[in-house]
SEKERO-744715 format. One record per residue (C-alpha): residue in three letters; x, y, z. Coordinates in steps of 0.001 Angstrom, whole numbers, padded with zeros to 6 digits, always signed. Example, Ala and Ser with C-alpha at 12.3 -4.5 7.8 and 13.67 -1.06 7.14 Angstrom:
% residues 2
Ala+012300-004500+007800/Ser+013670-001060+007140/
END
This chain:
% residues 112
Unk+000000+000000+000000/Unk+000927+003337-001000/Unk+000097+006201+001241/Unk+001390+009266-000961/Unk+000755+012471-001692/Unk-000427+012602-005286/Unk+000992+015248-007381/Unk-002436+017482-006577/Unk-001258+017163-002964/Unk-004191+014783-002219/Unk-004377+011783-000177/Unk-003982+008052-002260/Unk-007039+005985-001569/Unk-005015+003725+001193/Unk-003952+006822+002444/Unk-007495+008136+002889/Unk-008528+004891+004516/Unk-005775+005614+006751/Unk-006778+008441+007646/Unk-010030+007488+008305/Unk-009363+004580+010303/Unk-007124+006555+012583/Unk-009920+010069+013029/Unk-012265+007362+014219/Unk-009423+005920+017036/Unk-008513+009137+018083/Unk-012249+010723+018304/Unk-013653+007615+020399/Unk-010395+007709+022687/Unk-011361+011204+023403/Unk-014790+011014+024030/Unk-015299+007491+025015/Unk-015483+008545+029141/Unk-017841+010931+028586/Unk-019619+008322+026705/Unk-019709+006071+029880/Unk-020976+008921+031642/Unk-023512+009669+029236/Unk-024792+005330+029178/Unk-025018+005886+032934/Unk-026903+008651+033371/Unk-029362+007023+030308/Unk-029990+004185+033182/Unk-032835+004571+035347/Unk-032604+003951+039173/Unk-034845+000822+039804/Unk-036136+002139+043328/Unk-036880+005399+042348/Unk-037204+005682+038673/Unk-035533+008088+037780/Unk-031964+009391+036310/Unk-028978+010011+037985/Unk-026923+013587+037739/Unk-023462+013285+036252/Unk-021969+014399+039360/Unk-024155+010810+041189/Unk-022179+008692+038488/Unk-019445+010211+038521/Unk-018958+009296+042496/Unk-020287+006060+041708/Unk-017792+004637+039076/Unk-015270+006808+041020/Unk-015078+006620+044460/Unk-012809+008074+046708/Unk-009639+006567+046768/Unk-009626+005198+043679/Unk-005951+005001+041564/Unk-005447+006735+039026/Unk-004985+002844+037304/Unk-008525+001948+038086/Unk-010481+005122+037537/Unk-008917+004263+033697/Unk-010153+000873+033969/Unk-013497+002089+034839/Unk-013755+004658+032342/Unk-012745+002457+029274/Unk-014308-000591+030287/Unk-016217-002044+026558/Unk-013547+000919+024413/Unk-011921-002267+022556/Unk-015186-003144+020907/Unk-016289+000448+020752/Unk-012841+001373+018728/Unk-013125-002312+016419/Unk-016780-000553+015207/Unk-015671+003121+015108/Unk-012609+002846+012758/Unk-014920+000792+009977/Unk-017256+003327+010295/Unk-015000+006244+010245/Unk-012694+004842+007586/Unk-016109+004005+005190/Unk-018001+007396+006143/Unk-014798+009803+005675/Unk-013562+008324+002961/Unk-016989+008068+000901/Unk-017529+011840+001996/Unk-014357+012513+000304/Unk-014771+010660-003118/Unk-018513+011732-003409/Unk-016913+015730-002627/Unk-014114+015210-004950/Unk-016967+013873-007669/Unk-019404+016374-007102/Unk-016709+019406-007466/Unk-015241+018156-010756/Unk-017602+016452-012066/Unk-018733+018386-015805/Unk-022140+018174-015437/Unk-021931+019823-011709/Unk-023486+023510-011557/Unk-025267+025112-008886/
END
């Protein structure tokens, strides 16, 4: 695979699959805690039906005294199998978005 700049200075195909593959790593491994939070506070309590505050899960999956280690752990617990379906879906979604922009632009019959 070739990941080169083409003489336009645009990205090869691998190298736009590439790039792809590694927006959708980075963006998950940025948000993926807040996700957590976000999955938690989506649960209901079962005694009192209702939601908990972010601040109520955040003490919960992070109690006091908790390593710095663990409080990792806990907040990317389930990333492996988030990350192996982001990157397909970022690699597919990005790099469609770019051929279909690239063919709309130059395409002859394209006018506004």
């Amino acid at each position: 695979m070739h990941f080169h700049l083409a003489r336009d200075g645009s990205l090869s195909f691998a190298g736009r699959i590439l790039s792809g593959a590694t927006a959708g790593a980075v963006g998950w491994s940025a948000i993926y805690p807040v996700d957590v939070i976000k999955s938690h506070i989506q649960k209901l309590h079962p005694e009192s039906n209702k939601r908990p505050t972010m601040s109520e899960v955040i003490r919960k999956l992070l109690p006091p005294g908790t390593t710095v280690v663990q409080g990792i752990r806990t907040m990317y617990r389930g990333y492996g199998i988030a990350i192996l379906r982001a990157i397909p879906v970022a690699t597919v979604s990005l790099t469609a978005c770019k051929i279909l922009n690239y063919a709309l632009l130059y395409s002859p019959d394209y006018s506004y």
